[in-house]
C-alpha positions in Angstrom: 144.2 -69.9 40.2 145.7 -66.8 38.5 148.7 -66.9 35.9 150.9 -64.1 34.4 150.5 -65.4 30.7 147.7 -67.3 29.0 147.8 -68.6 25.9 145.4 -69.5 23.7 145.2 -71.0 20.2 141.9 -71.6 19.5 139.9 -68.3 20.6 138.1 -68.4 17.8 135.7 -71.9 18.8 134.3 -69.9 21.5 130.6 -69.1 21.1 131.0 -66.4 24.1 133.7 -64.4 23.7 133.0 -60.9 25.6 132.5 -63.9 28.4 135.4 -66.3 27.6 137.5 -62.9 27.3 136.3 -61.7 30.7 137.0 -64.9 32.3 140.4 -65.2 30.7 141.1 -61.8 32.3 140.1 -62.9 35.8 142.7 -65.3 35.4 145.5 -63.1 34.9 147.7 -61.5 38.2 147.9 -57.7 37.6 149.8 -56.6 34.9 149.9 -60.4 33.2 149.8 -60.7 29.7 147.7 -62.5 27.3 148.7 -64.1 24.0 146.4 -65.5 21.9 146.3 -66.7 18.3 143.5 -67.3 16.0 142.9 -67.7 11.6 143.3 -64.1 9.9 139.5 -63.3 9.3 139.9 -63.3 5.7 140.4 -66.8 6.0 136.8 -68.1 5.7 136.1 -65.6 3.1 137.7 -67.6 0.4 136.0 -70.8 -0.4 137.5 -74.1 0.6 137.7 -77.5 -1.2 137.5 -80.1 1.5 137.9 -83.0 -1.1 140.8 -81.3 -2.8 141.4 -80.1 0.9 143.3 -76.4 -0.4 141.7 -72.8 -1.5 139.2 -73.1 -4.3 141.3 -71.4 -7.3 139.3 -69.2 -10.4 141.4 -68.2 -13.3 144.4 -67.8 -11.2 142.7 -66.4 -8.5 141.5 -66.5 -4.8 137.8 -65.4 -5.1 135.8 -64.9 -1.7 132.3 -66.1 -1.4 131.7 -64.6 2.0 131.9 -61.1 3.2 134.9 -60.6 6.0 131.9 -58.3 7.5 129.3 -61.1 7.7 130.0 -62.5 11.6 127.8 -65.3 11.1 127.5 -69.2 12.1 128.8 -71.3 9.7 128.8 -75.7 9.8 132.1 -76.6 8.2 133.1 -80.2 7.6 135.4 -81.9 9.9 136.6 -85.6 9.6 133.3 -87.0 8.9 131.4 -84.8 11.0 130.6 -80.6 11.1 131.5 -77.5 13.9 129.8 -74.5 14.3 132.1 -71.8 13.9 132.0 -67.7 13.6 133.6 -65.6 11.9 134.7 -62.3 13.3 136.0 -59.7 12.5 139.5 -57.9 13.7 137.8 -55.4 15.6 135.3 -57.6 17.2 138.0 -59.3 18.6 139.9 -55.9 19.5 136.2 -54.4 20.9 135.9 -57.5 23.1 139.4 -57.2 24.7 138.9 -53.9 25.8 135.6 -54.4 27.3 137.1 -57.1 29.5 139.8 -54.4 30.3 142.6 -55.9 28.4 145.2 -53.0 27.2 146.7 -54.3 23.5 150.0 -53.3 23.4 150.8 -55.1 20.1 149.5 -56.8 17.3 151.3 -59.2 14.6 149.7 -60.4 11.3 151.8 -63.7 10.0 153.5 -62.2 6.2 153.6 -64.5 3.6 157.6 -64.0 3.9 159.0 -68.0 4.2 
């Protein structure tokens, strides 16, 4: 089966992505497009409350408690139970896509613009 446009939002639960990106591209007919969509890295840098369930605040300020260059497995807490997630980092994710041949043509951050 081969489509013209994928889309993905949750890349990021992969625990193989040079495969799940290679596979993805397998997919595609030539010269189909891929769009996927995934939490800013920085994201798990900052600590989380899950009991106050928003950013954990210090003097007016986001603090992180993890490097954005620490690609890690983390457990975090999900409705009673934990995942296994890893962060990564922009240009793991930009690395990856070109070794499964992907050409990126465009890339959009979300602004904190309402």
């Amino acid at each position: 089966m081969q489509t013209e446009m994928p889309v993905n939002y949750g890349i990021g639960w992969t625990t193989d992505l040079d495969g799940t990106f290679r596979k993805i591209a397998s997919y595609l007919k030539k010269d189909g497009i891929f769009i996927f969509s995934w939490h800013h890295p920085l994201n798990y840098c900052i600590p989380w409350s899950c009991d106050e369930r928003k950013d954990v605040i210090d003097n007016n300020a986001l603090v992180m408690n993890k490097s954005y260059f620490d690609e890690s497995y983390f457990r975090m807490p999900v409705d009673g139970s934990e995942i296994l997630l890893c962060n990564r980092k922009i240009s793991t994710y930009v690395s990856a896509l070109a070794k499964a041949g992907f050409v990126i043509e465009q890339m959009v951050e979300q602004t904190d613009v309402g």
